[in-house]
C-alpha positions as CSV (number, residue, x, y, z in Angstrom):
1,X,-15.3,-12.1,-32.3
2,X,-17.7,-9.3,-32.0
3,X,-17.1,-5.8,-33.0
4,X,-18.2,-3.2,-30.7
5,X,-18.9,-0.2,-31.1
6,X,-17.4,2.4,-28.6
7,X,-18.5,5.7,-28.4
8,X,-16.5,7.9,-26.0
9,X,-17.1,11.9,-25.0
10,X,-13.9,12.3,-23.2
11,X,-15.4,14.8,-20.4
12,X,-11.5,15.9,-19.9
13,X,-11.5,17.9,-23.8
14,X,-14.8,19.7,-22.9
15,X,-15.1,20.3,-18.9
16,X,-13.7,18.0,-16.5
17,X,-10.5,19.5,-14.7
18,X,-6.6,17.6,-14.6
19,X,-6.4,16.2,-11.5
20,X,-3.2,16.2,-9.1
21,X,-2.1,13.3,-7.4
22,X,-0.7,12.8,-3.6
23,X,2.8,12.3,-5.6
24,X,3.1,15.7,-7.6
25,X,2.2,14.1,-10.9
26,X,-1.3,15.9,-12.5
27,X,-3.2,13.6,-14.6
28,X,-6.7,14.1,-16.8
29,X,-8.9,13.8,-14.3
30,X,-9.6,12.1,-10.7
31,X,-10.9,9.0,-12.6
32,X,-7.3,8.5,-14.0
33,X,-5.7,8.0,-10.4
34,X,-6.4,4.4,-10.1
35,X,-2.6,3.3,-10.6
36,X,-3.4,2.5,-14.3
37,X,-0.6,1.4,-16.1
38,X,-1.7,3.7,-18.9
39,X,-0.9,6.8,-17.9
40,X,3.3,5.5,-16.4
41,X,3.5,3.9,-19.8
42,X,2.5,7.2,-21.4
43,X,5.0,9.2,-19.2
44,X,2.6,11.4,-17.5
45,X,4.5,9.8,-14.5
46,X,8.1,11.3,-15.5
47,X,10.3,13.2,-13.1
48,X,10.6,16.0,-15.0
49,X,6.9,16.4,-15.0
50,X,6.4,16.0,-11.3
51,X,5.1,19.6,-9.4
52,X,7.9,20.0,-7.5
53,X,10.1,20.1,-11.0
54,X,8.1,22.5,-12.8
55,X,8.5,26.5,-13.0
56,X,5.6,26.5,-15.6
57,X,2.9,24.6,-15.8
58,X,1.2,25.3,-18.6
59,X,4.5,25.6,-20.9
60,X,6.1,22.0,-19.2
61,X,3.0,19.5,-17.8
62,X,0.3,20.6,-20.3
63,X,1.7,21.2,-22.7
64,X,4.6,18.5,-22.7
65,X,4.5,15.3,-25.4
66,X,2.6,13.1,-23.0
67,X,-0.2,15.6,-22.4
68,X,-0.2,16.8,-26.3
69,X,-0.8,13.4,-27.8
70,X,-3.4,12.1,-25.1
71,X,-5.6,15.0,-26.0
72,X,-5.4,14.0,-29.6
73,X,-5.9,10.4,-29.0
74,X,-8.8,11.5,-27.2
75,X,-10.3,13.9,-30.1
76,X,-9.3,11.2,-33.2
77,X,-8.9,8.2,-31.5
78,X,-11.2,7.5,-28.2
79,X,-10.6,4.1,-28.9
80,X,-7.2,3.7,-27.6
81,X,-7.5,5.1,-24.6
82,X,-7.5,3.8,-21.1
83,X,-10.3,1.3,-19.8
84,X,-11.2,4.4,-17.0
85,X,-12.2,6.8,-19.6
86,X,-14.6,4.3,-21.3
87,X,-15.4,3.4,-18.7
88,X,-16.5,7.0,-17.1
89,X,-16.8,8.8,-20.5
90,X,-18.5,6.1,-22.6
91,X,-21.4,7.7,-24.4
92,X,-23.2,4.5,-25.4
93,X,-24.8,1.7,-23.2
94,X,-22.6,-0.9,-25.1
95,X,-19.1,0.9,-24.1
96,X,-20.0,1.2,-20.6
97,X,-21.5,-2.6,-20.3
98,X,-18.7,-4.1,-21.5
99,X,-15.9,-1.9,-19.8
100,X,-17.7,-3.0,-16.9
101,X,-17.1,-6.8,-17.3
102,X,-13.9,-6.9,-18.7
103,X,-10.7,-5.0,-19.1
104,X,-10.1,-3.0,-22.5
């Protein structure tokens, strides 16, 4: 099997905004809203992270356990994220060709 070699500049760390869905839950971005497993195995889906269960935001959604270590997987470990973000933050032509054909 062929190594590849995935390059990924999560846009979420630098400049792309969190993204609420139609179901109170915020996410990384609009990409992430695709119904991708991911992010309910992650527990970005919880109850007790849901809009209408918050009184703070910051202190309870972004900066809760699911939020915390997705933005360090992204910064140390692009690799294990999502198919979506190599698929829309992949920063070579080999990451994006092959998220493109097959799931990751």
């Amino acid at each position: 099997m062929k190594e590849y070699d995935y390059q990924i500049e999560p846009k979420c760390v630098k400049f792309k905004q969190p993204a609420l869905t139609a179901e109170g839950f915020f996410l990384p971005c609009c990409w992430c809203d695709r119904r991708n497993s991911y992010f309910q195995q992650k527990g970005f889906l919880a109850e007790e992270l849901n809009i209408n269960n918050v009184t703070d935001l910051v202190t309870e959604v972004f900066h809760s356990k699911p939020w915390l270590d997705f933005f360090l997987t992204a910064q140390y470990n692009p690799q294990d994220l999502p198919s979506v973000c190599k698929e829309h933050c992949g920063a070579n032509k080999e990451t994006k060709k092959r998220t493109n054909y097959e799931s990751i």
